[in-house]
N, C-alpha and C positions, 0 to 999 in steps of 0.2 A: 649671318651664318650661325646655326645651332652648334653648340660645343657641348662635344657627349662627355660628359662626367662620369668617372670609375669611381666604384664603392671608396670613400673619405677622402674622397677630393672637393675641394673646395670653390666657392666664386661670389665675387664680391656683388651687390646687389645695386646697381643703378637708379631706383627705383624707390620707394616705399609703398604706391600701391602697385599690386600686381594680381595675376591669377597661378593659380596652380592647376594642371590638366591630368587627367588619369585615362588611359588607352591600354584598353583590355579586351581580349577576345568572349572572356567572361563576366558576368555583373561579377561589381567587388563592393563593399560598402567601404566609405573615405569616414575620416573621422580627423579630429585635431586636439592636442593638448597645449595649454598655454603654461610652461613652466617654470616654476620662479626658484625661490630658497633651494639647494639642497636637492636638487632636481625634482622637485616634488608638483603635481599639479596644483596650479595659482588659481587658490580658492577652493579648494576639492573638485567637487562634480561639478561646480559651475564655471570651472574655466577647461571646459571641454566641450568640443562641437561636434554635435551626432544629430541625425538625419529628425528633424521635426520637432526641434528644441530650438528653444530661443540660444544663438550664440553668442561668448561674453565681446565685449565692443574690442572692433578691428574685424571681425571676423565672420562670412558670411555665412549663413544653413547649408550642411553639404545636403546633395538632396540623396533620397534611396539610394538603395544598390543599383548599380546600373554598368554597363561596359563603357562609360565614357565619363568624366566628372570636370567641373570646372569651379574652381573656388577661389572666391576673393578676397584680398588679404589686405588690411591697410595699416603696415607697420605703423606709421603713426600715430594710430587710436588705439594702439594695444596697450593694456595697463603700463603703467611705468615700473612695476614692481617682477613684469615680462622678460623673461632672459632667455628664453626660446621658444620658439613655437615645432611640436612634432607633429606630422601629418601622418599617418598608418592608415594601412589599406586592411582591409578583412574579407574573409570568404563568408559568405552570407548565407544562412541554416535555409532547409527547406529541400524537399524530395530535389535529388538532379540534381543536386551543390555539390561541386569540387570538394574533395575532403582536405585536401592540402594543396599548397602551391608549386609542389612538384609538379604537381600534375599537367599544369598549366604552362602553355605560352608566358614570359615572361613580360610582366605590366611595362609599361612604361610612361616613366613621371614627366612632365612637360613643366618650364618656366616661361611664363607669357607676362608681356609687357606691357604698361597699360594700352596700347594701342592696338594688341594681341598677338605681336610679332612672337616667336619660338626667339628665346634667349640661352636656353639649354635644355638637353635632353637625361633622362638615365634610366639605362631602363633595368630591371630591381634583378640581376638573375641571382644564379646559385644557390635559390631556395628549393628545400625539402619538404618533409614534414611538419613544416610551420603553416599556420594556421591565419598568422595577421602579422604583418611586417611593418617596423614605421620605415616608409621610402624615401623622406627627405626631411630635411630639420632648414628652420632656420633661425637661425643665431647673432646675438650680436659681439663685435670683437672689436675694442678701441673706439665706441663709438658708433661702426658703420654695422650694416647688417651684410650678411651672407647667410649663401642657402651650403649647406650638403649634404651628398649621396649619402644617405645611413644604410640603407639594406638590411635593417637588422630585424629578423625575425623570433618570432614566440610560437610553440608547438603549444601551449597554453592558450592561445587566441586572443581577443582583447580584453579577458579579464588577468591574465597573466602581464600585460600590457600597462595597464591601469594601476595593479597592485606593486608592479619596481616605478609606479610613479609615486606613490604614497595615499593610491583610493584604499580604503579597507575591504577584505574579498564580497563581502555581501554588497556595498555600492556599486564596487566592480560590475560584478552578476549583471545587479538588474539594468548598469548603461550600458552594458556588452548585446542585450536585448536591445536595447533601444538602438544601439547601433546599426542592427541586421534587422531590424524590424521592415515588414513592407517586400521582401523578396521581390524581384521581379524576374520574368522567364529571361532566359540566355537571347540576347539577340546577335545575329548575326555582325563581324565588325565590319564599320565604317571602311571603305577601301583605303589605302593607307598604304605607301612603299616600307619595304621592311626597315626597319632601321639597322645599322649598321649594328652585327655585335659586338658586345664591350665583355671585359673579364670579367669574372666575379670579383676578384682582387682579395685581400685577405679579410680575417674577418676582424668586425667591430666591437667594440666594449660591451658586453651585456650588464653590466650593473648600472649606477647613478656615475655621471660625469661631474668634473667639477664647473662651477657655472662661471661665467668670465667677467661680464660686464658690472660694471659700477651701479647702482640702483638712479642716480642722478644724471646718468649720462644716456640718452636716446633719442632718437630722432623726434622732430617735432610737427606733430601733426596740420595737415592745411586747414587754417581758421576759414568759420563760417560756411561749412558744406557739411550736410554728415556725410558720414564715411562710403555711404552705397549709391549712394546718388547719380546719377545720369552726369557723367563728369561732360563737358563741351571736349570734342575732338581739340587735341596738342598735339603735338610733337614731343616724340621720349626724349625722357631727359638726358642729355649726354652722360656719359660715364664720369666719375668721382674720383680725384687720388683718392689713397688708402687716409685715414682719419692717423692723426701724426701720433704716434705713443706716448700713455702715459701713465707713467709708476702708478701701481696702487688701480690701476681702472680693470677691479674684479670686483665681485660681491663679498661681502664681510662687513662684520663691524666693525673692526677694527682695520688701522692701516696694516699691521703685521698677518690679519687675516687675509687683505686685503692682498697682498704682496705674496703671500702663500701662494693661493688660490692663483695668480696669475702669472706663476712660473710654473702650474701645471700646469694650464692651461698651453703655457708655451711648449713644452715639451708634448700634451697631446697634438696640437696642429703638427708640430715636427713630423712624431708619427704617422700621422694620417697621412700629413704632405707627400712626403717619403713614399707615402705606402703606393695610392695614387699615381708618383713616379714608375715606383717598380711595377704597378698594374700595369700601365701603359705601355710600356718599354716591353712586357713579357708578350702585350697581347698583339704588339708590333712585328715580334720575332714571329707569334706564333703565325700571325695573316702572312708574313712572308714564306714561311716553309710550305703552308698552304700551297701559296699562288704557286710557289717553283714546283711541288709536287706535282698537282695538275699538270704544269707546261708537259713534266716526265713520263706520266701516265700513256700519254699519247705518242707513241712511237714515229710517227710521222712530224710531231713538232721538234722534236730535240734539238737538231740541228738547224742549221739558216739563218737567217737574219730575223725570223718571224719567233723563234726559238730566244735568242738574246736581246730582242726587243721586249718579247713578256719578261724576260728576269730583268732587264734594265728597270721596268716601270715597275715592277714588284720591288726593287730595292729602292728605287725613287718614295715611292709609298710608303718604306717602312723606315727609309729617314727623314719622309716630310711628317709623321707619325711619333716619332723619337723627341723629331725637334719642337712640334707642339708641346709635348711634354717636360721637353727640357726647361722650355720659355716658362711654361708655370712653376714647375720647381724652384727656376731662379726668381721669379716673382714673389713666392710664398717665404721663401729663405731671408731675400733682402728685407721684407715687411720683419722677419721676426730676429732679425741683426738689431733693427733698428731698435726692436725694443727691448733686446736684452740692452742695449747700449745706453736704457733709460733706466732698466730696472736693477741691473748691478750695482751701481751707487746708491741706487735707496736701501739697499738689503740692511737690516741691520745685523749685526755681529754673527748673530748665530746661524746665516743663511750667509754672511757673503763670505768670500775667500779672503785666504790670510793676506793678500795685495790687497785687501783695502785697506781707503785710509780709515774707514769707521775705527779696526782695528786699532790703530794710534789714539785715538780719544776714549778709549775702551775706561770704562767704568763698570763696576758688578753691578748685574740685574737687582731689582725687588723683587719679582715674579719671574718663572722659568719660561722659557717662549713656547711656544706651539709648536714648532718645530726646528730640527735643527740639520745644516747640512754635512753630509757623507763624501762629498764629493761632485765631481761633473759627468756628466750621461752626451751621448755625439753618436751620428751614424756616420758610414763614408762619405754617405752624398754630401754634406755638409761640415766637411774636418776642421771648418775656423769656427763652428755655432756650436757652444759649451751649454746644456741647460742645466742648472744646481740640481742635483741630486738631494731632497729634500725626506724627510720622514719626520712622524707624527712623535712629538713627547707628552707620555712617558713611554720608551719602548716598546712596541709589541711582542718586537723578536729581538731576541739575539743578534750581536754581530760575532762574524768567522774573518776574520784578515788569513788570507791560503798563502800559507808562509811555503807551500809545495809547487804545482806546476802551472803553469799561467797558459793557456788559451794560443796559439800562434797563426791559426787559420788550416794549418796544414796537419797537424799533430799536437802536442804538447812540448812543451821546453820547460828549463829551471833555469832560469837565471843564473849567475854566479852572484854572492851576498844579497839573494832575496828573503830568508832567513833575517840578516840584521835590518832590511828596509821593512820586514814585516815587523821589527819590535819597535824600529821608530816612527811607524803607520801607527798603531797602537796607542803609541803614547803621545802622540799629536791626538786622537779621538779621542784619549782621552783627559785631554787638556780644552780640548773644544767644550766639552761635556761640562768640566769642572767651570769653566769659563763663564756658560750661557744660564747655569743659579746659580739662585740666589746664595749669598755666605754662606755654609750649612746645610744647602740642600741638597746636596751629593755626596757621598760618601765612597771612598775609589780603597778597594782591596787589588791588592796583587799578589798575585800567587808563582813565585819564579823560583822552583825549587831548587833546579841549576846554577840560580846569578845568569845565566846568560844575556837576558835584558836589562840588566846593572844601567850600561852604559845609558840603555834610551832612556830607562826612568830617573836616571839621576837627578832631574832638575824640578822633577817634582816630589821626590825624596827628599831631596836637599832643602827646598819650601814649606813641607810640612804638611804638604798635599794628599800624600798616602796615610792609610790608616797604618799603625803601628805593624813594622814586618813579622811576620809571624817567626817559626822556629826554621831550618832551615830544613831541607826534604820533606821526605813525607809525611813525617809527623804534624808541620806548617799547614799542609794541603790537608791533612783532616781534621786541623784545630779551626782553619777555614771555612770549610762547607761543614761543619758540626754546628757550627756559631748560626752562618745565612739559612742551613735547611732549618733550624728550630724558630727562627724569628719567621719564615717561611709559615711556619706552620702554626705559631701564634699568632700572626696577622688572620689567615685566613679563620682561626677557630672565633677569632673575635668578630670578623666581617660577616659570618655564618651565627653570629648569637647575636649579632647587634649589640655590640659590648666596646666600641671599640677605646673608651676612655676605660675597660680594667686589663689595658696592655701593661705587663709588668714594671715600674720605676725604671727611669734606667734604661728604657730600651731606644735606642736610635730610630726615629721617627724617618729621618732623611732619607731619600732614593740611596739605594744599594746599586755600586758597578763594582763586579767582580771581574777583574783582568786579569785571565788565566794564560801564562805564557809555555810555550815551548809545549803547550798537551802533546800526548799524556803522559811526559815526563814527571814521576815523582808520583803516581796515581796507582792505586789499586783496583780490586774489584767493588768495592765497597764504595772509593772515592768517585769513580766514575759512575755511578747508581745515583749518590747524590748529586755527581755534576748534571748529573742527565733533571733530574727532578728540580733541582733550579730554573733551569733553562725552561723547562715546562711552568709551573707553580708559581717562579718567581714572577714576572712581570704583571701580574694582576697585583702583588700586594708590593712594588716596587722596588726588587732583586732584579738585575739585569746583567746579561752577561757579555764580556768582550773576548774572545776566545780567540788566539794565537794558534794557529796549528798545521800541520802538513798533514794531509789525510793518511799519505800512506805511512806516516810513522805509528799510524793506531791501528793499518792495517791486520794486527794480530788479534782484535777483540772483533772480527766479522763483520756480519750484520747488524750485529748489537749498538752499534753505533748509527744506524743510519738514520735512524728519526731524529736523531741529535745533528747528523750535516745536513735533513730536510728542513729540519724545525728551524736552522740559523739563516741569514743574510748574506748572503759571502761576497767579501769584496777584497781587492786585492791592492798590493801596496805598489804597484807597476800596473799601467794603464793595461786594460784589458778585454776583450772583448766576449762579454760573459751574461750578464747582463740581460732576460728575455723580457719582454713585457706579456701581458696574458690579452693584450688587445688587437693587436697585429701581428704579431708573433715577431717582433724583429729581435736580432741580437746589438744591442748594445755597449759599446765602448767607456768600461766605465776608468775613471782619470782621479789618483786620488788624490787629498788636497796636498798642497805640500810650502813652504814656507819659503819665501822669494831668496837665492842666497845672499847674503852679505846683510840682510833684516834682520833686526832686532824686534822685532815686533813678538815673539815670544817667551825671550825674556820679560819682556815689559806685561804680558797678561800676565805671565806665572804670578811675578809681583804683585802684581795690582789685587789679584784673585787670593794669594796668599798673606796680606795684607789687609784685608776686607775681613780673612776667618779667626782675624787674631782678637782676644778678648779684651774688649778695654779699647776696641779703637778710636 
C-alpha cells in the first residue's frame, strides 16, 4: 500500500537503490542537487543533475522536460561527503509554459522500489507564484537514509534555487538553461485515478538547514556492479529497524560541533514531526465535515439508516486516518527519546543542564564554546521530549527574562514572585555564561539601582565575579553605559581603521555582559538612548546585554521602546509557551534551566570559576 506523505513528514528508506517518479498534467523539468558542508552544493555545478549532462556518481540523467519522469538513485555510490540529495521540479520556458505552479494541477512525486512497487506518494500542493519547487529531499539521519515531502518552492525559479545552495548567480543562470533546455509540447496525462488529496500542511525552512549525518557514517555500496546496470530480478529488501543513536553522528569538525549540529537537528525532525501530525489530523477533520455535509445537502438522505450509515463510515475514515498518523508520530517521537537519551550525557557543560553530572567535574574552559544553552524547547504532542535550547557564542542578540506576564493559553497571567524568579533566572544565565570562558573572558556588570536583585547576585558578588558595583541610582546606571557606549565605540572606530592593536592601554579586551535589572528603574531619557545603542552596536564588538524587565513598567516611554523588545530574545523564568519558530510556525514551550533542589553543584562552579580568575593561581 502507498503511504501519502504531508508536507515534512517523514519515512525511513528500505532500500538504497530506488527510483523517483514525477506525474504531471504538464511537462516539468526534474533536476537534483547533491548536498554536503553547510547545505551547500557538493562540488559546485558538478554535483547537480540536469537534463544532458553527465550526472555525479549515484545518480542517473534526468531526461527533458516532460509530464512524466523517472530517476534513479543509488544511495550507495553517492559521494561519501553527501548528506542529502534535493530533487526540484521546474516549469520549463518556451511559448504555452505555465507561468507559475499555481496555475497548475498539483504534481505528484512517486517513491519506487527497486522492483517498482509505489512505496509512497506526495503530491507537491499549496503552491503559488513559485516558479520551481524542490518536492522531496533525501537524507541521512543515524546512519539510515530517508526520504521527505519538502514542498518548498522559489518564485525565483532554479537560479534562486541554486544560489541558497551556494552556486554563484551567473553559474546559476547558465545551469537553470540547461535545465529547461529541449521544451517539449504538453502531452496529454497518462490515465491515472486521482490521488487522494493531502493538506498543504505548514510551511517549510527557506534558508540552509543544519546538515545531520557524520561524514564517516553511510551506507555501503554493492561491490562489483556499477550502479545503472541491468540489476537480475530480487525481492525487495524487507524493511530495517531505525539505525541505534549515536552522540556526536552530525557533521562538523569537531565533537562539540558535532553534538551542536545534532540537537538541531533533533529539534528540527520534532518540528516537522509535529507538523506532519497536525497536517494530518486537520486534513482528517476536514474530509469528515466534507463527507457529513454532502450526506446534508441532500434532503432526502438525512434521515434513515442510509443517512447514519454514511456518517458511521465518515467517522470510521477519519479515525482510521487519525490513527495512521498517530502510529507515526509515535514512531518518529520514540526514535528521537532514544537519542536524546544518548545525547544528554555527552553534552558538555555549556549545552547540558545543571542535573548533569559533567557539571560535578566542571573545570574552566581554555576556549569559549560554540555555543551555549538557554534552556529547553517541547511541544504538547510530546510533553516528556525536552530539546536543549541552544544559541550561537558570541551573542547575536540580547537576552529579556519578562519578569511581567507569561503566556497561559487563554489570556495572560502574573504569577505571584515572578519578579524574584526573574532575578534568580538572571543570575543562573549569568553564571552559565561566566562558567563556559575562559578565566578573563567575560566580564559581567550589573546594574540594580534598587538592590532589588541583592539576594539573587549575592553569590556572585560574594566571589568576586561582578565587576566592581557602581554608585547606587542613577548616577551607577550612567557611570555604567558612559564606560560600555564609549569602549563601544572605540572598538568599532578601531575595526573600521584596521587599527585594532591602537585600542587605548588599559582597555578590557574580554566579552562585555551587561545585567540590567529591574529596567527602567533608575533610568533616564538620556540612559535609555544608550541602553538602546548597546543593544544595537554592542554585540558585533562584544557588549551584550542581559535585560530584567516587565514591559509594562516602561509602558510610559511608548513606542520608543519597541525596537529594543524586537531586537531582544525573550525568555522567561517559568516555563512558557512563547516561543515561535519562523519554519512551521509552531508555538513552543520554552522551560528554563533551573538547578536540581537540595544540589550543590552551584556552589561548586561559582568556586571553581572564581578560583581559576584569581591571580597567582
Amino acid at each position: 500500500m502507498t503511504a501519502e506523505l504531508v508536507r515534512g513528514q517523514n519515512q525511513a528508506l528500505p532500500w538504497t537503490r530506488l527510483e523517483i517518479g514525477v506525474e504531471a498534467d504538464r511537462a516539468l523539468a526534474l533536476g537534483a542537487v547533491l548536498v554536503g558542508e553547510a547545505g551547500h552544493a557538493l562540488g559546485g555545478a558538478e554535483g547537480i543533475a540536469l537534463p544532458g549532462v553527465p550526472p555525479p556518481p549515484g545518480l542517473a540523467a534526468p531526461g527533458p522536460p516532460a509530464p512524466t519522469h523517472r530517476l534513479a538513485v543509488d544511495l550507495g555510490a553517492l559521494p561519501s561527503a553527501a548528506t542529502r540529495l534535493d530533487l526540484f521540479l521546474a516549469l520549463p520556458d518556451g511559448p504555452g509554459a505555465p507561468a507559475r505552479f499555481g496555475a497548475l494541477a498539483a504534481p505528484r512525486v512517486l517513491l519506487l522500489g527497486p522492483g517498482g512497487e509505489k512505496a509512497a506518494g506526495f503530491a507537491v500542493t499549496g503552491l503559488a507564484e513559485e516558479t520551481t519547487v524542490v518536492a522531496v529531499e533525501l537524507y541521512r539521519r543515524n546512519g539510515a537514509w530517508k526520504i521527505r515531502a519538502v514542498g518548498q518552492g522559489y518564485q525565483g525559479g532554479v537560479p534562486a534555487l541554486l544560489t541558497d545552495r551556494g552556486i554563484d548567480p551567473e553559474t546559476a543562470r547558465r545551469l537553470a538553461a540547461v535545465a529547461q533546455a529541449h521544451p517539449v509540447a504538453p502531452l496529454p496525462p497518462a490515465p491515472r485515478p486521482d490521488p487522494e488529496p493531502v493538506p498543504a500542511g505548514p510551511a517549510t525552512p527557506s534558508g540552509g538547514r543544519v546538515d545531520y549525518t557524520h561524514p564517516g557514517r553511510r551506507p555501503t555500496a554493492p561491490a562489483g556492479r556499477h550502479p545503472y546496470a541491468t540489476p537480475a530480478p530480487a525481492a525487495p529488501a524487507p524493511p530495517t529497524a531505525p539505525a541505534a543513536p549515536v552522540a556526536g553522528d552530525a557533521s562538523g569538525w569537531s565533537m562539540e560541533e558535532r553534538l551542536h549540529n545534532q540537537v538541531w537537528g533533533m529539534f528540527e525532525d520534532l518540528a516537522r514531526t509535529v507538523a506532519a501530525y497536525r497536517g494530518a489530523v486537520e486534513f482528517a477533520e476536514d474530509r469528515r465535515e466534507r463527507e457529513l455535509d454532502a450526506v446534508l445537502d441532500d434532503p432526502r438522505g438525512r434521515t434513515g439508516q442510509g443517512a447514519a450509515a454514511a456518517r458511521a463510515a465518515a467517522s470510521e475514515r477519519y479515525e482510521t486516518l487519525v490513527a495512521r498518523a498517530q502510529e507515526a508520530l509515535d514512531r518518529d517521537l520514540a526514535q528521537l527519546a532514544g537519542e536524546s537519551q544518548v545525547v544528554e550525557p555527552a553534552l558538555s557543560p555549556a549545552l547540558a543542564g545543571w542535573e548533569s553530572p559533567v557539571w560535578h567535574a566542571y573545570r574552566p574552559p581554555e576556549q569559549p564554546p560554540l555555543s551555549v544553552r538557554l534552556g529547553d524547547l517541547g511541544l504538547p504532542e510530546a510533553p516528556e521530549l525536552r530539546i536543549p535550547m541552544l544559541v550561537r557564542l558570541p551573542l547575536e542578540r540580547g537576552l529579556w527574562i519578562d519578569a511581567g506576564r507569561l503566556s497561559d493559553g487563554e489570556g495572560e497571567s502574573r504569577p505571584a514572585g515572578l519578579r524574584a524568579l526573574a532575578a534568580g533566572s538572571a543570575a543562573l544565565h549569568a553564571t552559565r555564561l561566566l562558567a563556559v570562558h575562559p578565566p578573563g573572558g567575560l566580564t559581567v556588570h550589573l546594574l540594580d539601582p534598587a538592590g532589588s536583585g541583592a539576594a539573587a547576585f549575592a553569590g556572585l558578588r560574594n566571589a568576586g565575579l561582578l565587576a566592581p558595583a557602581p554608585p547606587a541610582g542613577a548616577a551607577g546606571v550612567a557611570e555604567v553605559l558612559e564606560r560600555l557606549t564609549r569602549r563601544v565605540d572605540l572598538v568599532h572606530m578601531a575595526v573600521r581603521g584596521g587599527a585594532r592593536d591602537a585600542l587605548p592601554p588599559g582597555l578590557d579586551t574580554a566579552e562585555q555582559l551587561l545585567v540590567v535589572h529591574d529596567f527602567p528603574h533608575g533610568f533616564d531619557d538620556r540612559a535609555v538612548t544608550r541602553l538602546r545603542y548597546l543593544a544595537d552596536e554592542g554585540p558585533a564588538v562584544g557588549v551584550h546585554l542581559l535585560l530584567v524587565a516587565d514591559r509594562d513598567d516602561a509602558a510610559g516611554y511608548g513606542p520608543l521602546l519597541d525596537p529594543l523588545w524586537r531586537g531582544l530574545l525573550r525568555i522567561t523564568p517559568l516555563p512558557d509557551r512563547h516561543l515561535a519558530d519562523p519554519w512551521v510556525h509552531h508555538l513552543w514551550t520554552f522551560t528554563p534551566p533551573c538547578v536540581p533542589r537540595g544540589s550543590a553543584v552551584l556552589e561548586t562552579v561559582v568556586g571553581a570559576t572564581a578560583r581559576a580568575r584569581r591571580p597567582g593561581r
